[in-house]
Residue frames as qw, qx, qy, qz and C-alpha x, y, z in Angstrom:
[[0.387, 0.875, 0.157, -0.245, 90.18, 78.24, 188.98],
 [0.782, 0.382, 0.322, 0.373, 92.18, 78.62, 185.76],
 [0.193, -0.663, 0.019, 0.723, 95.01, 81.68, 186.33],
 [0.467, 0.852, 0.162, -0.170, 94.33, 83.88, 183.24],
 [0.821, 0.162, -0.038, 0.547, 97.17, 83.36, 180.49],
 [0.396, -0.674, 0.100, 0.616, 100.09, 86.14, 180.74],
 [0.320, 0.943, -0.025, -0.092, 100.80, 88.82, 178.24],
 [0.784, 0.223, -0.072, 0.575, 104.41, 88.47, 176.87],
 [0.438, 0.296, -0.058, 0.847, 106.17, 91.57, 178.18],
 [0.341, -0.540, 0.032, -0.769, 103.87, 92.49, 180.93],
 [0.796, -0.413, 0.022, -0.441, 103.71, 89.81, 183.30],
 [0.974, 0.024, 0.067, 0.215, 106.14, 87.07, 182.54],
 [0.348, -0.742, 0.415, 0.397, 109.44, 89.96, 182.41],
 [0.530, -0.007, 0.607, 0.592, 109.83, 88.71, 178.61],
 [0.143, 0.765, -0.038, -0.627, 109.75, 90.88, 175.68],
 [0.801, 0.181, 0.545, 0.173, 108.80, 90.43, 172.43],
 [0.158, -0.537, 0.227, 0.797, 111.45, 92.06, 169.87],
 [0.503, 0.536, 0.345, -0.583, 109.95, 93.68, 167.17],
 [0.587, 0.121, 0.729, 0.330, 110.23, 91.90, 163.23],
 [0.301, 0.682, -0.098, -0.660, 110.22, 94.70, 160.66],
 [0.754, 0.451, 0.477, -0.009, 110.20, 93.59, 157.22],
 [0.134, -0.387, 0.308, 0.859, 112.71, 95.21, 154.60],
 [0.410, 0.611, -0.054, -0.675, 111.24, 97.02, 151.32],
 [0.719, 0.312, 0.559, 0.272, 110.27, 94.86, 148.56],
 [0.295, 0.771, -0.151, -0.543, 111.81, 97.23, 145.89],
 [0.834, 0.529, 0.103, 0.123, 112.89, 96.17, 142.49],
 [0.812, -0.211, 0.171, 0.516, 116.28, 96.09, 141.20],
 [0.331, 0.424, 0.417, 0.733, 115.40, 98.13, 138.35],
 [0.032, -0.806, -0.586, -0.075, 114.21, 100.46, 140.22],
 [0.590, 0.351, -0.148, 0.712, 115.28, 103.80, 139.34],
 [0.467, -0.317, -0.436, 0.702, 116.15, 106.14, 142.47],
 [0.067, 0.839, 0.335, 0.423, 114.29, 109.82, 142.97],
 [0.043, 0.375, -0.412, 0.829, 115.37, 113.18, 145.03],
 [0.002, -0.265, -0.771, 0.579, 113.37, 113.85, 148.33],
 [0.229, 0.404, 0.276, -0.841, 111.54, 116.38, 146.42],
 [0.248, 0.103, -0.825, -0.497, 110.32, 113.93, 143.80],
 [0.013, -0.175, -0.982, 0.063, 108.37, 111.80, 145.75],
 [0.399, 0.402, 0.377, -0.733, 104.87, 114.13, 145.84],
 [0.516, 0.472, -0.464, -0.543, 105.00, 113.66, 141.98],
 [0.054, -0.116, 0.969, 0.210, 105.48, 109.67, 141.81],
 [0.577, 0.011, -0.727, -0.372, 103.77, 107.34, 140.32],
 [0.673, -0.213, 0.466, -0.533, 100.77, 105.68, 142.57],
 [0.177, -0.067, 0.981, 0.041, 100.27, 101.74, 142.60],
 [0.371, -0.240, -0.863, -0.246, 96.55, 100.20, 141.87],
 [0.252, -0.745, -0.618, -0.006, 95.32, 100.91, 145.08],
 [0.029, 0.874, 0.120, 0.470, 96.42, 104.63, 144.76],
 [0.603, -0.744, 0.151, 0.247, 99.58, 104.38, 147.53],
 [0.464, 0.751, -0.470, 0.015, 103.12, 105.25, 146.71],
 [0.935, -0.022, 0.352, -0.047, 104.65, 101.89, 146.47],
 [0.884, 0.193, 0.290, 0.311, 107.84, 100.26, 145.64],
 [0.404, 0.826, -0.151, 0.362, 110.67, 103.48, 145.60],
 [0.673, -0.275, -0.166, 0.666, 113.86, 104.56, 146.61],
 [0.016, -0.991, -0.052, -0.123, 114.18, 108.30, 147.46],
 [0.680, -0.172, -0.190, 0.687, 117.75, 108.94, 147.90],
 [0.320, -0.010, 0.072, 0.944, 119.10, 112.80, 148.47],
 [0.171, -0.640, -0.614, -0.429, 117.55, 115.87, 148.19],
 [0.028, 0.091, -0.403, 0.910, 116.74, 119.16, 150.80],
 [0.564, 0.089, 0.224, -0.790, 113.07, 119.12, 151.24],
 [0.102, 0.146, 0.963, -0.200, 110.48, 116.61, 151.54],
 [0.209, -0.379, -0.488, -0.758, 106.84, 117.11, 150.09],
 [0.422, -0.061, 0.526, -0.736, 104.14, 117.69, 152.82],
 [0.372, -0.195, -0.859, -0.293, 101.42, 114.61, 152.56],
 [0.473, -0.054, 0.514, -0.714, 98.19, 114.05, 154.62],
 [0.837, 0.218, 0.380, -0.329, 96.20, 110.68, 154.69],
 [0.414, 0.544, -0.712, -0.160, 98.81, 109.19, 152.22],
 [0.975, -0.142, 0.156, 0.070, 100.08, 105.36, 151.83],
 [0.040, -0.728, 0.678, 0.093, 103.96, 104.78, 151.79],
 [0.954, -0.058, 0.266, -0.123, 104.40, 100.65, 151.11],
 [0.873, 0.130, 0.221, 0.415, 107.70, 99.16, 150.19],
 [0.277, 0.915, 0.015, 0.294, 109.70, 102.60, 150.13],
 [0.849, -0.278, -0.127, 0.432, 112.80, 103.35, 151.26],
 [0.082, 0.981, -0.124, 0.124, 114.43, 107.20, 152.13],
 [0.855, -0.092, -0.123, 0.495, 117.98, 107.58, 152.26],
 [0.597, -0.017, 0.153, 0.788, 120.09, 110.42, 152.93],
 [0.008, 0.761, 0.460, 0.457, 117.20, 112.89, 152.79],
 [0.100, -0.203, -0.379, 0.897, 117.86, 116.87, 154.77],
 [0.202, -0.605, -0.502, -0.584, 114.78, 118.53, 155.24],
 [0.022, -0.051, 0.572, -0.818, 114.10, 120.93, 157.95],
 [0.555, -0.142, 0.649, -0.501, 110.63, 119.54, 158.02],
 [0.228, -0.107, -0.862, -0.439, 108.16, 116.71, 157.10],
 [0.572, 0.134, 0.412, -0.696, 104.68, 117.20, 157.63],
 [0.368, -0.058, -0.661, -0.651, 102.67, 114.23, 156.98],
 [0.398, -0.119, 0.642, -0.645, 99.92, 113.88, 159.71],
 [0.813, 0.291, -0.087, -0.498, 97.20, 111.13, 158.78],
 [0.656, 0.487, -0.500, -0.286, 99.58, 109.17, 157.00],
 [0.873, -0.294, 0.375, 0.108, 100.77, 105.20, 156.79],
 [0.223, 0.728, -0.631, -0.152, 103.94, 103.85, 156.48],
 [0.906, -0.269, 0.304, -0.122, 104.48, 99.98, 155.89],
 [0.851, 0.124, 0.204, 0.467, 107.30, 98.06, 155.12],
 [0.273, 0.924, -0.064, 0.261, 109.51, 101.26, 154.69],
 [0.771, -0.060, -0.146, 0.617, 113.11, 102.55, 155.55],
 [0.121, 0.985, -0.046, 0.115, 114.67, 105.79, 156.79],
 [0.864, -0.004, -0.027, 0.503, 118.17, 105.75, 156.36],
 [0.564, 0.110, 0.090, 0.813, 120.62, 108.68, 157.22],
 [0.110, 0.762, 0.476, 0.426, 117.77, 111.06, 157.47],
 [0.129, -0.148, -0.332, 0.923, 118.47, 114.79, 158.88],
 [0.065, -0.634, -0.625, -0.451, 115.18, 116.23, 159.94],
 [0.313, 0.305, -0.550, 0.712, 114.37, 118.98, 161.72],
 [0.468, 0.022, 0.493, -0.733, 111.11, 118.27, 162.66],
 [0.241, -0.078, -0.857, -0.448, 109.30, 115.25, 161.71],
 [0.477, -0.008, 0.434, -0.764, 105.54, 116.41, 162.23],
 [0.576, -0.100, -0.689, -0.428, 103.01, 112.84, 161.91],
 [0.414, -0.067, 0.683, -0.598, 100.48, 113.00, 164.48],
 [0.729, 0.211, 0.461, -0.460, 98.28, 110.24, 164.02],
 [0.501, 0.474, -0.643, -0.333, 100.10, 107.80, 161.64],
 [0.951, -0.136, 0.248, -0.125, 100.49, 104.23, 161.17],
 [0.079, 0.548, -0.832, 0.018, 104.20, 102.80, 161.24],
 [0.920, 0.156, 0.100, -0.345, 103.78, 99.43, 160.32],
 [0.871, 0.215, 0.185, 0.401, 106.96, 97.31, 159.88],
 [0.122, 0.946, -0.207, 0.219, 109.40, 100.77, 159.80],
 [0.698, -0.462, -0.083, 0.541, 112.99, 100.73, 160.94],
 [0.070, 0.975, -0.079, 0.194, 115.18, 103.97, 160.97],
 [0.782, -0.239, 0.051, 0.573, 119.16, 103.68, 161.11],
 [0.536, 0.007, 0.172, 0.827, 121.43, 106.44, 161.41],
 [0.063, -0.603, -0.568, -0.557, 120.23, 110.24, 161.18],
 [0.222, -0.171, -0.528, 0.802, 119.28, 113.12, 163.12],
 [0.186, -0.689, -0.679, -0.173, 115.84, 114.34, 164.31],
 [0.038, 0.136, -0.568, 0.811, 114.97, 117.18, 166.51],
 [0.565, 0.156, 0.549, -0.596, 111.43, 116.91, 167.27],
 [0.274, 0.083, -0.777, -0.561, 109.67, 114.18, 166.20],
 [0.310, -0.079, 0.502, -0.803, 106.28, 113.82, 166.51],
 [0.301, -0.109, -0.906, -0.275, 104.25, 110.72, 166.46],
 [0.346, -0.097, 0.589, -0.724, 101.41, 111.81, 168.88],
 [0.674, 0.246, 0.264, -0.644, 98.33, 109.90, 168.98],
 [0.508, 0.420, -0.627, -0.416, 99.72, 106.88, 166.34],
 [0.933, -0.118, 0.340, 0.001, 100.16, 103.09, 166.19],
 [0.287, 0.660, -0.692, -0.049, 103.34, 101.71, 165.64],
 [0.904, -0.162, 0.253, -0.304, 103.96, 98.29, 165.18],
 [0.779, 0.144, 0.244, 0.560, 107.63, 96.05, 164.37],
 [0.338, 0.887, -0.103, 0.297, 109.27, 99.04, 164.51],
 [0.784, -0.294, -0.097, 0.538, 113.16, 99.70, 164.96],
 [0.242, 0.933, -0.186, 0.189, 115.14, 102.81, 165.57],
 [0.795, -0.304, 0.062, 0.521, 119.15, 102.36, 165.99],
 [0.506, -0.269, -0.026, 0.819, 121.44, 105.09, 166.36],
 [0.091, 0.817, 0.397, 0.408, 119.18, 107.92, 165.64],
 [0.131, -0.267, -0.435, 0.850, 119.78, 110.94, 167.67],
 [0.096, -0.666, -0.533, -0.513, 116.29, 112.61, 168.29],
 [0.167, 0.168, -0.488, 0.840, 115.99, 115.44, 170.71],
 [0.490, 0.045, 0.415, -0.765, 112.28, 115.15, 171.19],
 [0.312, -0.252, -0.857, -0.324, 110.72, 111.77, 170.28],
 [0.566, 0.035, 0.331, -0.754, 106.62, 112.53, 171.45],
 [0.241, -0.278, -0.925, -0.092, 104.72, 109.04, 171.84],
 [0.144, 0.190, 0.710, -0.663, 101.89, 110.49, 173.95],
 [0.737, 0.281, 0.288, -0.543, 98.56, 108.81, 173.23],
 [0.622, 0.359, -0.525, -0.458, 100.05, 106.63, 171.15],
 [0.922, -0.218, 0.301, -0.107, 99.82, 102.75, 170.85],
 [0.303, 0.714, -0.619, -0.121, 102.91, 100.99, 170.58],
 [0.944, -0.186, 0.256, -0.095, 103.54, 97.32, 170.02],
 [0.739, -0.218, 0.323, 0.550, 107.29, 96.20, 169.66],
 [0.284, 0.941, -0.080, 0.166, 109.38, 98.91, 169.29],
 [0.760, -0.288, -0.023, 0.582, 113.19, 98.47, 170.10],
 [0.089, -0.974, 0.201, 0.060, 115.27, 101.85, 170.77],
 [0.864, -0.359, 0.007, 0.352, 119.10, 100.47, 170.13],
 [0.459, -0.126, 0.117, 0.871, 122.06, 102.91, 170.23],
 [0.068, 0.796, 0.217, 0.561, 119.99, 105.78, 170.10],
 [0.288, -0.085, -0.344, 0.890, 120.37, 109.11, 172.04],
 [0.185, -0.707, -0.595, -0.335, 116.98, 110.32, 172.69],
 [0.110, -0.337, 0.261, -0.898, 116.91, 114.15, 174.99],
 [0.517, 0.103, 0.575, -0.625, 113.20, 113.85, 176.24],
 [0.349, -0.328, -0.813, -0.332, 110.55, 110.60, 175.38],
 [0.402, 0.028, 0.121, -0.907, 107.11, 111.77, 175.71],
 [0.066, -0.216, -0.974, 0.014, 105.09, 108.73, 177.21],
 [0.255, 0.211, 0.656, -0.678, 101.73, 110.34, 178.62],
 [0.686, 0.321, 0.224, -0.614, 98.81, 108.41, 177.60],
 [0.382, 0.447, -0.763, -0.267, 100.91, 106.10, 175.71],
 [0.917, -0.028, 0.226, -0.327, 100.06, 102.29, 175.58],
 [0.125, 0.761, -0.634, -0.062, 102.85, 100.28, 175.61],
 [0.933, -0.120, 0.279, -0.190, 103.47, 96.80, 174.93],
 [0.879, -0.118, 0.235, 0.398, 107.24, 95.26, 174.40],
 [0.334, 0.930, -0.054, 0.142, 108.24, 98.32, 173.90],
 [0.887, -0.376, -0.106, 0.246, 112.13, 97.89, 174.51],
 [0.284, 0.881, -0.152, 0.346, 114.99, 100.78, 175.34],
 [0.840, -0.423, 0.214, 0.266, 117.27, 98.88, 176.71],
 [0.594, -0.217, 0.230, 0.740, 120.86, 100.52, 175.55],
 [0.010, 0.795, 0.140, 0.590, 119.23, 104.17, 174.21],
 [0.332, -0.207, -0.420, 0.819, 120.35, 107.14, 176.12],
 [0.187, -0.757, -0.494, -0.385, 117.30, 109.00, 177.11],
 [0.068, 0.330, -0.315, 0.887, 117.99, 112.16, 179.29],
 [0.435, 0.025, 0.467, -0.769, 114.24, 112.22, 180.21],
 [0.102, -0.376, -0.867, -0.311, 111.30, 110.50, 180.31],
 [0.279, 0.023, 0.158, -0.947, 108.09, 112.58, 180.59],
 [0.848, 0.002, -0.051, -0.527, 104.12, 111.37, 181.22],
 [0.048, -0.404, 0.895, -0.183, 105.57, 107.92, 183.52],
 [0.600, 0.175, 0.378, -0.683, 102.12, 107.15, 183.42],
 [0.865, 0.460, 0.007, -0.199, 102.69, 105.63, 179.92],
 [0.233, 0.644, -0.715, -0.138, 105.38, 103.61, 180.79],
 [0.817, -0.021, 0.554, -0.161, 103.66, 100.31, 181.65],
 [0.895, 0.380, 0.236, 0.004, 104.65, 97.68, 179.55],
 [0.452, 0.840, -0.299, -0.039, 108.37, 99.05, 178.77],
 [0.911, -0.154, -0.142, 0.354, 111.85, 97.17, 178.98],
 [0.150, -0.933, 0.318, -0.080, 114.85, 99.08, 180.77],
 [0.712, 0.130, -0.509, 0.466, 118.17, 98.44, 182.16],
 [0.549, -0.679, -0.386, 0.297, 119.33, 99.34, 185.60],
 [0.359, -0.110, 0.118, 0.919, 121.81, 102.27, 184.50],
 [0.043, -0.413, -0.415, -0.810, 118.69, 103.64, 182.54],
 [0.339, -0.737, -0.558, -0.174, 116.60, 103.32, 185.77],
 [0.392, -0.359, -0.110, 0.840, 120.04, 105.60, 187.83],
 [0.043, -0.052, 0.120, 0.990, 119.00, 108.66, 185.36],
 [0.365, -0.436, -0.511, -0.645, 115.95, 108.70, 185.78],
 [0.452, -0.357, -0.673, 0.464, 115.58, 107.62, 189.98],
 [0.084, 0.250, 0.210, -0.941, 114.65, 111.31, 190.51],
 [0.581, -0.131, -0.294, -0.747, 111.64, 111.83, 187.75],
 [0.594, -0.172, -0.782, -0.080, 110.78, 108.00, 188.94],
 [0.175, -0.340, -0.717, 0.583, 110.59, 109.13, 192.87],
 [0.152, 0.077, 0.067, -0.983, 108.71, 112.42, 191.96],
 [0.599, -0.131, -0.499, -0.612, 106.08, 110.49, 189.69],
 [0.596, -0.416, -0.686, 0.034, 105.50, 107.64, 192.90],
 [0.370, -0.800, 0.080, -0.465, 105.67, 110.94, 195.86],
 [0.879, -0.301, -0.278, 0.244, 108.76, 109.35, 197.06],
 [0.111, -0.956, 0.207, -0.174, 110.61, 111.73, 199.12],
 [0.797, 0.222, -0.227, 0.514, 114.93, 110.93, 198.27],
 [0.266, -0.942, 0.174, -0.112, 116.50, 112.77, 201.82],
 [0.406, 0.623, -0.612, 0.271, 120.23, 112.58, 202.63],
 [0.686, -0.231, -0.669, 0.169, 121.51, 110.29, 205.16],
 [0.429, -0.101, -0.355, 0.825, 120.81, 112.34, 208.29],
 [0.302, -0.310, -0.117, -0.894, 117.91, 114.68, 207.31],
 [0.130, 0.129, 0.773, -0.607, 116.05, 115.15, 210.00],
 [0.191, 0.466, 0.858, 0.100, 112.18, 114.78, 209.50],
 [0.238, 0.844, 0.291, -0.382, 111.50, 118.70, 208.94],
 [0.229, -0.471, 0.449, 0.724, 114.00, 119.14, 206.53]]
């Protein structure tokens, strides 16, 4: 019988890393505040398409929006609600947020350098070719979401919120993650062996392995 092929990053210990796309933006294109972008200009098929958002304190709430070829820089906002919404081919650069609320988006191509989060919530999405590097986020929620290649690198992540997540080359190999929470939805991730030392406690609790000192007797 013919062994059934193998899954990159689930079977075979390789991991495919994830290929974001930068923003196609013109040259000429001329640069808006955060609190511009609710007002742009829509494309043809009625997404905002082809900007650069630099600066700015506040961010417009959106729902069921299209982002395509867009690129934030440098943007403070203490939040962004845009639940619903997709993002492809896009940048966040520098961004201070203090809550980024988008349950149930599509990240599509996204990468995110530099910048500070505190709770950022992506419950229930799909992310795909996405990169975050040196973010600090103090609550990054993935639970229920699907995630295909995602690379953590030089972030600093408090607690990642996995339960019910679907994971597939999902790689956080050099991120410092305090916790991981809902272990249940870590099939399908890439570690290192330092990242599995801070964690060796949640990791015995979640398989009912009981971690005694050398010497404990068997009622202890």
């Amino acid at each position: 019988m013919t062994p059934p092929p193998q899954r990159p990053g689930r079977r075979t210990g390789q991991s495919r890393p994830p290929q974001p796309r930068a923003p196609d933006i013109g040259p000429g294109t001329s640069p808006m505040t955060g609190e511009q972008l609710g007002s742009a200009d829509r494309d043809g098929f009625g997404r905002f398409s082809e900007l650069l958002v630099t600066g700015g304190a506040e961010l417009p709430p959106m729902r069921d929006e299209t982002l395509t070829d867009v690129r934030l820089e440098r943007v403070f906002s203490a939040a962004w609600t845009a639940p619903g919404c997709e993002l492809e081919r896009c940048a966040l650069v520098g961004m201070r947020l203090g809550a980024l609320e988008m349950p149930e988006v599509r990240w599509e191509s996204v990468t995110a350098n530099g910048g500070r989060w505190g709770y950022a919530n992506l419950r229930g999405s799909t992310l795909r070719d996405v990169v975050l590097e040196d973010v600090v986020i103090e609550d990054l929620d993935l639970m229920e979401a699907e995630v295909e290649r995602l690379a953590l690198r030089d972030c600093r992540i408090g607690t990642l919120h996995l339960s019910g997540a679907q994971c597939t080359d999902v790689d956080l190999r050099g991120a410092s993650i305090d916790r991981i929470e809902g272990l249940s939805g870590a099939r399908g991730i890439v570690v290192d062996p330092s990242q599995v030392m801070v964690w060796a406690n949640d990791l015995a609790q979640h398989l009912g392995i009981r971690v005694l000192g050398e010497g404990s007797g068997a009622g202890n």
